[in-house]
C-alpha positions in Angstrom: 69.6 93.2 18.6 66.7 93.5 16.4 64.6 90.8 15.2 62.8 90.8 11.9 62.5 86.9 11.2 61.9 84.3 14.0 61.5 80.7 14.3 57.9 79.2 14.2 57.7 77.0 16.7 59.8 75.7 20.3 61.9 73.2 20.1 61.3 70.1 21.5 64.2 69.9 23.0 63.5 72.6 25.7 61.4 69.4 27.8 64.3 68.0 28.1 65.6 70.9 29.4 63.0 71.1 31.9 63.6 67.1 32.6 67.5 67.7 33.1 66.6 70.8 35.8 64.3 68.1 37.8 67.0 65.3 37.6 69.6 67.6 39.2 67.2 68.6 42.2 67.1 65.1 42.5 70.7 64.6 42.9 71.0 63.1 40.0 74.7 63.0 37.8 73.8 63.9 34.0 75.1 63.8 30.2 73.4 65.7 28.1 73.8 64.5 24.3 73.0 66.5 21.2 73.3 66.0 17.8 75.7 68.4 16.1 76.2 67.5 12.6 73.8 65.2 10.0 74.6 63.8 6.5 72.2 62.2 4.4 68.6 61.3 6.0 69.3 61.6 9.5 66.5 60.9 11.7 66.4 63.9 14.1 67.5 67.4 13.3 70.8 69.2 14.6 70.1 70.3 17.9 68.1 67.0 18.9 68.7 66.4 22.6 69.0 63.5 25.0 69.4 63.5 28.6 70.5 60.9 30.9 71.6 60.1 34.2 74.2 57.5 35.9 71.6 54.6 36.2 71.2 54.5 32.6 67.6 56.3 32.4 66.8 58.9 29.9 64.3 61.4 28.1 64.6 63.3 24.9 66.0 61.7 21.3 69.0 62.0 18.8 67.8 59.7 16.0 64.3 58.5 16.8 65.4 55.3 18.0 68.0 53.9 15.9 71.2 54.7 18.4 70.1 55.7 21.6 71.5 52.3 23.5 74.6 53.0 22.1 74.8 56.7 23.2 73.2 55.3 26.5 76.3 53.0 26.8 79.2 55.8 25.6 77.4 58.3 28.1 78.1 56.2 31.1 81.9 56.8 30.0 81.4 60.2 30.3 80.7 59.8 33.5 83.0 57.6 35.0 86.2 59.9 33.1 84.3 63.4 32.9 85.4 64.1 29.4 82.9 65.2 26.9 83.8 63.6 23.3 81.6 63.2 20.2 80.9 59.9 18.2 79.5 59.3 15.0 76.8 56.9 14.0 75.5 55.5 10.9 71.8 55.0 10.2 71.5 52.2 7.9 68.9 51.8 4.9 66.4 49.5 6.6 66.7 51.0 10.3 66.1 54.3 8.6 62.8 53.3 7.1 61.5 51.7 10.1 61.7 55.2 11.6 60.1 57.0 8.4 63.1 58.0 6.3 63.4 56.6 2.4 67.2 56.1 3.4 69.7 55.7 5.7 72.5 58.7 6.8 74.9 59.7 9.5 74.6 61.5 12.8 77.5 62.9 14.7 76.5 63.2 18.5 78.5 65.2 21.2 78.4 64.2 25.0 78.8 66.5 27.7 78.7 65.8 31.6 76.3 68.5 33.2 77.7 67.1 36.9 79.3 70.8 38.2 77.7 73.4 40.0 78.3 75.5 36.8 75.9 72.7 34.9 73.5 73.0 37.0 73.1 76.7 37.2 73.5 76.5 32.9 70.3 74.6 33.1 68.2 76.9 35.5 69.1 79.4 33.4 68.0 78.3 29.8 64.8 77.1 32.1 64.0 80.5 33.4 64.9 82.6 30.0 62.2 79.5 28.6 59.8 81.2 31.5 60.0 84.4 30.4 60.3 83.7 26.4 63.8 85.1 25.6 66.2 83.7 23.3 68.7 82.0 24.7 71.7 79.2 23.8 73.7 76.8 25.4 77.4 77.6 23.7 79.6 74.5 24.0 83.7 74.7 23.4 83.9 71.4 21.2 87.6 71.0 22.2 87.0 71.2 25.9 83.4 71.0 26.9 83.2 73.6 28.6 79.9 75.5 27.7 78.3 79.1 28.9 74.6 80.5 28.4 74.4 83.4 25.6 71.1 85.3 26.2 69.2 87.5 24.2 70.4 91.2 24.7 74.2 90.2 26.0 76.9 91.1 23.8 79.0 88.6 22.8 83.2 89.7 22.7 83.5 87.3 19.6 82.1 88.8 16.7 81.6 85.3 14.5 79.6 83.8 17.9 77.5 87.0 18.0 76.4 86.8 14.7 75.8 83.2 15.1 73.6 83.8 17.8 71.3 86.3 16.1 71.0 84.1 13.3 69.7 81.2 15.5 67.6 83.7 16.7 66.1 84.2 14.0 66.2 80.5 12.3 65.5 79.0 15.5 68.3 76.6 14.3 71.4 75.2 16.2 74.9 74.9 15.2 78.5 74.8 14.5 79.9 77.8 14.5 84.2 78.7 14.5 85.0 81.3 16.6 87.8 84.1 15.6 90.3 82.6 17.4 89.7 79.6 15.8 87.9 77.3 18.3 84.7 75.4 17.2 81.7 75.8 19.2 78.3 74.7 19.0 75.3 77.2 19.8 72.4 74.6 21.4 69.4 77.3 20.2 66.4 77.8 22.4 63.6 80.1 21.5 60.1 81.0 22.5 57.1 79.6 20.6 56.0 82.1 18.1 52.2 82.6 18.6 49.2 84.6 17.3 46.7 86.5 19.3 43.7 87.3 17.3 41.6 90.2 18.5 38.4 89.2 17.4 36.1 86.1 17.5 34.6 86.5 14.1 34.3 84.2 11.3 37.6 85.0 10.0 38.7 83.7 13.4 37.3 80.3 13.3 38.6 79.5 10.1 41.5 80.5 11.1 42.5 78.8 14.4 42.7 75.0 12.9 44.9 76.2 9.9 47.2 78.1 12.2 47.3 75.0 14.7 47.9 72.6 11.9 51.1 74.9 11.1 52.3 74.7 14.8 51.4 78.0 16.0 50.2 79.0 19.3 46.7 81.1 19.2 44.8 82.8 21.9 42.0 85.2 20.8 40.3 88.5 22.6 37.0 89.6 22.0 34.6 91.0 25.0 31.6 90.4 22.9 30.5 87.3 24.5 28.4 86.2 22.2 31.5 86.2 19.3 33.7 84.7 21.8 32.0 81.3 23.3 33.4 78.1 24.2 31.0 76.2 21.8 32.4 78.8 18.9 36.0 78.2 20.0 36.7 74.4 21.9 39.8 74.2 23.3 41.1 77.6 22.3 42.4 80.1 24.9 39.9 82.6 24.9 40.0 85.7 26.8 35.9 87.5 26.6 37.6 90.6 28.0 38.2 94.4 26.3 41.9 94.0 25.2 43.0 97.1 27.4 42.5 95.0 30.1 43.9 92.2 29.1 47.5 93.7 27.9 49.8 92.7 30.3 48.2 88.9 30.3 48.9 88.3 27.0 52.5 89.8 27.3 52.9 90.6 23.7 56.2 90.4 22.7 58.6 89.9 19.1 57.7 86.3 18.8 54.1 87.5 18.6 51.8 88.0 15.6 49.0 90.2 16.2 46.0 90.0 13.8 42.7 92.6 14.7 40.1 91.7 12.6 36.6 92.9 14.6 36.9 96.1 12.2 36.0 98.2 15.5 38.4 100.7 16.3 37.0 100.6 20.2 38.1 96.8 20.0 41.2 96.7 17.5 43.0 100.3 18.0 44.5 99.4 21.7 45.6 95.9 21.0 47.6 97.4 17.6 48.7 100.3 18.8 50.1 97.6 21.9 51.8 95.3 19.7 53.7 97.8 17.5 55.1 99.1 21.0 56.3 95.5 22.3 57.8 95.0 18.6 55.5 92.2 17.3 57.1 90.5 14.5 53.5 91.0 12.3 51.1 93.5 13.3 47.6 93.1 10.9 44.3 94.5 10.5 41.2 94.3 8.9 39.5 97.1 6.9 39.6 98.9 3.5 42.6 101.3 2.8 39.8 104.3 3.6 39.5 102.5 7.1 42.7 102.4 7.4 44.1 105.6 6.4 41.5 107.2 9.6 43.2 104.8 11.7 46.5 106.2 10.6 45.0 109.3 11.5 44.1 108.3 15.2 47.4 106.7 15.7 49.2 109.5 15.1 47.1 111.7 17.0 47.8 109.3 20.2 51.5 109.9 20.1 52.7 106.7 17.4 54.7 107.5 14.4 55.4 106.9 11.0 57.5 104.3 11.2 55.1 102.8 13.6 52.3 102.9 11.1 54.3 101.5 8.2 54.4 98.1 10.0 50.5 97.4 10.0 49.7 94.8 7.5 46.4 96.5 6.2 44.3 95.6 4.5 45.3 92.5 6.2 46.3 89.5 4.4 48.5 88.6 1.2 46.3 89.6 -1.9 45.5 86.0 -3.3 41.9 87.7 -3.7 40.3 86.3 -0.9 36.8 86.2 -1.3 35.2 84.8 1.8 36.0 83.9 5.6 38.1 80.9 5.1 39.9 82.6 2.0 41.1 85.5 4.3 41.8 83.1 7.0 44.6 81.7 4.8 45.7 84.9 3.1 46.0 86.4 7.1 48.5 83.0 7.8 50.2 83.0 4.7 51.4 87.0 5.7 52.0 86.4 9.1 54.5 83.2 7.6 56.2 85.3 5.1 56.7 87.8 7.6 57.9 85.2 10.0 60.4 83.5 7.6 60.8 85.6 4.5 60.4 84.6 1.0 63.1 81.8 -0.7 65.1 84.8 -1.6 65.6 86.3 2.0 66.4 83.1 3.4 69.0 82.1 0.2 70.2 85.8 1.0 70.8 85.1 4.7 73.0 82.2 3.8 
C-alpha cells in the first residue's frame, strides 16, 4: 500500500485505547462507544470514543458532555444482554452552545461489549501497532458486532473495505463503509502522529518549531553543533546534539515523517536525506540554491540513490511565497510539508 497523503495528527481516541487495555488487566467488563454518524453541529467528530466499565466509570467522549449519562446508562444494557446496538441523540440549540457550537445537531453512537477473549486481544493489538506507529483499524460488523483489527500491509478479501482502509489511512478519518456483500461496517481509524524532524538548529528552526506546534505537529531537531542546538535556543523541544548518522535508528523515520535539512552542510544534511527518502518520508526538504542542489543530486547518485529518489526532495525548500527572512521560510517550509501532507482543495475534492 503506498501512502502519499497522511493524517496530521493522532487521534485522541487512541488514550482511550490505552485506558480500555489497563481496565481489562484489571478484570474489568467494557463497552466501548463510538460515534458513527453526525448531522448538523455535532460536538465530537466521527470516530469519538468512550470507554466504560460495569460500575458505571468511564474515559474518553462522544459529544463533549451533552449525552454521556445517557450512553453511560444504555451501556450498562449492553452488558447485562451482550448485544451491541446503536442509538441516536439529539444535541439541542442551548446544550450545544454551552459546549462551543453556534447550534444544536445529532449524533448516532454504536455500543459494543469488548468482554471476550477476542476483545481483549483486539485492544492489545491496536495498542502495540500505536507502539510501533502503523496504521491500523478496528472494523466493526454493524449488524452483529462482531469486529476484527485491519493493519497496515494486510490485504483485505473485500475490495470496498480495502479501499476504505487506505483511504483512512490517508485522511486519518473513521467511517461507514458497505462491504460487497452488502454488510455495513464501520472502520474505527488509528494512525501514528505525523511529525517533523528538522536537521538543523538554525534560525529557520526556531521560527519554525512554535508555528509547527501550533498546527499539531510533532518536532524533534538534530544538529551536533552544540552551540546551534542548546536548551536555552530550544525549551522544551526534543533535541538530539548528535551527527544524524548516529542518530538514525532513534528517530525511526518512517512515512508519517517530514524531514526538513536546513544547516546547508552536506556533512550534516546529506545522510539524514538520503535516510528519509529510503524509509519513504511523506516530505523530504532541503535548504540551498538550485546550484547547491543540483551537486547534491550529483552526490546522491553517486552513493547508489536514483532518479526517482531525487525527484522527491523539496529543494529549494519551501513553497515560493518569496520568503525573505528566517520566519518567512519557516512558514513557506510548513505550508509545503501541509500541502504535501493533505494536498490542495482539488486532490482532496478529487479523492471524494
Amino acid at each position: 500500500m503506498s501512502v502519499s497523503t497522511l493524517p496530521q495528527e493522532l487521534s485522541k481516541n487512541l488514550d482511550v485505547l490505552g485506558v480500555a487495555e489497563r481496565w481489562q488487566s484489571e478484570g474489568r467488563r467494557l463497552v466501548l462507544a463510538t460515534v458513527i454518524e453526525t448531522w448538523g453541529s455535532a460536538p465530537r467528530p466521527v470516530g469519538s470514543h468512550l470507554i466504560i466499565d460495569e460500575s458505571g466509570e468511564f474515559e474518553g467522549s462522544v459529544s463533549g458532555g451533552c449525552v454521556e449519562g445517557a450512553v453511560v446508562a444504555e451501556a450498562m444494557d449492553v452488558l447485562e444482554d451482550g448485544k451491541a446496538r446503536k442509538i441516536e441523540f439529539g444535541v439541542a440549540d442551548e446544550t450545544a452552545w454551552r459546549v462551543g457550537l453556534s447550534c444544536g445537531g445529532k449524533i448516532g453512537v454504536y455500543l459494543e461489549p469488548l468482554t471476550s477473549e477476542a476483545d481483549h486481544g483486539h485492544v492489545r493489538l491496536l495498542n502495540t501497532s500505536r507502539a510501533a506507529r502503523q496504521p491500523a483499524a478496528l472494523l466493526t460488523n454493524l449488524a452483529t458486532g462482531l469486529s476484527s483489527v485491519m493493519l497496515y500491509g494486510d490485504d483485505a478479501e473485500d475490495g470496498a473495505i480495502a479501499v476504505a482502509f487506505e483511504n483512512g489511512v490517508r485522511s486519518g478519518k473513521s467511517g461507514r463503509v458497505q462491504a460487497q456483500d452488502g454488510e455495513e461496517y464501520f472502520l474505527s481509524m488509528q494512525v501514528p502522529a505525523t511529525r517533523i524532524v528538522v536537521v538543523g538548529a538554525v534560525h529557520i528552526t526556531q521560527a519554525l518549531v512554535p508555528i509547527a506546534q501550533t498546527a499539531g505537529f510533532d518536532i524533534t531537531i538534530v544538529d551536533p553543533r552544540t552551540a546551534f542546538a542548546s536548551e536555552e535556543r530550544f525549551p522544551e523541544v526534543p533535541l538530539l546534539a548528535e551527527w544524524p548518522q548516529d542518530v538514525m535508528a532513534q528517530l525511526k523515520l518512517d512515512p508519517f515523517t517530514a524531514v526538513a535539512a536546513v544547516t546547508h552542510d552536506p556533512k550534516i544534511d546529506d545522510v539524514p536525506l538520503m535516510e528519509a527518502l529510503k524509509a519513504g518520508c511523506f516530505y523530504v526538504g532541503a535548504l540551498g540554491s538550485r546550484k547547491t542542489h543540483a551537486k547534491r543530486c550529483e552526490r546522491f547518485l553517486a552513493a547508489g540513490m536514483s532518479e526517482e529518489d531525487l525527484a522527491r526532495i523539496k529543494a529549494p525548500i519551501g513553497l515560493d511565497i518569496g520568503a525573505a527572512n528566517p520566519a518567512e521560510i519557516a512558514v513557506a517550509v510548513l505550508a509545503e510539508i501541509i500541502v504535501t501532507l493533505r494536498g490542495t482543495k482539488a486532490d482532496q475534492k478529487k479523492a471524494g
